[in-house]
C-alpha atoms as one frame of an Amber mdcrd trajectory, in Angstrom:
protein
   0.000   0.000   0.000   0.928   3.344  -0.756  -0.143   6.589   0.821   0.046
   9.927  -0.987   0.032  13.019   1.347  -0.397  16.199   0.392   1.970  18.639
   3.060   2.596  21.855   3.403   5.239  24.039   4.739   3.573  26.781   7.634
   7.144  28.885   7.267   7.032  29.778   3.864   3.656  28.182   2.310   4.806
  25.736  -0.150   2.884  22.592  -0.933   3.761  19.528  -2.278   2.941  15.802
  -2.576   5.098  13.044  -1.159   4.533   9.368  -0.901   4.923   6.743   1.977
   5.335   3.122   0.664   4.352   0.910   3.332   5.360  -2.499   2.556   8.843
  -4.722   2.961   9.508  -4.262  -1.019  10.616  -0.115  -0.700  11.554   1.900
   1.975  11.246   6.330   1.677  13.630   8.286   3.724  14.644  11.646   3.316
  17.350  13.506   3.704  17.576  15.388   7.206  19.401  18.576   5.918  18.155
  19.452   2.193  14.825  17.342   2.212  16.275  15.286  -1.002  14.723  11.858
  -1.401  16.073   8.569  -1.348  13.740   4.872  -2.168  15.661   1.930  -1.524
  14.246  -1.252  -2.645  14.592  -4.893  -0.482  13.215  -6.261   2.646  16.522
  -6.134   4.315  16.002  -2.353   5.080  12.793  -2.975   7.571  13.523  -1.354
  10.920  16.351   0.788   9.710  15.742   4.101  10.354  18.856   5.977   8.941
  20.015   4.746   5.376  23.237   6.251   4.277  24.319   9.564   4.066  23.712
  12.410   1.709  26.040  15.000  -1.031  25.201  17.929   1.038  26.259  15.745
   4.602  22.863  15.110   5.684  21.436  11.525   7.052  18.985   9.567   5.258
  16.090   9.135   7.477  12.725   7.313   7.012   9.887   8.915   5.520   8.453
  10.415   8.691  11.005  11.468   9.910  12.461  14.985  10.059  10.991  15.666
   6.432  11.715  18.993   5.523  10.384  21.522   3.247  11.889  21.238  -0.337
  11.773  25.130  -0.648  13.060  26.601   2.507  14.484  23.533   4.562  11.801
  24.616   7.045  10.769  21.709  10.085   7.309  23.046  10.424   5.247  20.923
   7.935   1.704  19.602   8.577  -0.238  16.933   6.539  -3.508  18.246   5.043
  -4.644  15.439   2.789  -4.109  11.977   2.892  -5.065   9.448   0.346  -4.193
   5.885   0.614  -4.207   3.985  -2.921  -3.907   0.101  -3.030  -2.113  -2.074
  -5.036  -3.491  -5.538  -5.974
């Protein structure tokens, strides 16, 4: 299953979608300096919560986690949608 969120940033306004995969096939995490985003595919990645490091020096967390805004690097986002989609 898949869930598609729609966020946005209360410091400077900007909205975007992002995506949790919630299954053992791919894990999201994002990176906890510049926001960049990393999928890594394989069940040996359950229950990791950092996955690698980032070009700018950041850590690759999991989607969740620390996600910041893509525009100003801002840590205040809220969810405002959520839509979960099913794969069969």
């Amino acid at each position: 299953m898949e869930t598609i969120n729609y966020l946005k940033c209360t410091d400077c306004g900007k909205e975007w979608l992002s995506s949790q995969k919630s299954d053992s096939v791919l894990q999201v995490y994002y990176c906890d300096r510049c926001g960049k985003k990393r999928i890594v595919k394989g069940s040996g990645v359950d229950g990791v919560s950092v996955h690698g490091e980032c070009f700018c020096g950041g850590k690759f967390k999991r989607c969740g986690e620390d996600i910041l805004c893509p525009k100003c690097h801002g840590r205040n986002i809220v969810s405002t949608t959520e839509i979960a989609v099913l794969w069969g």
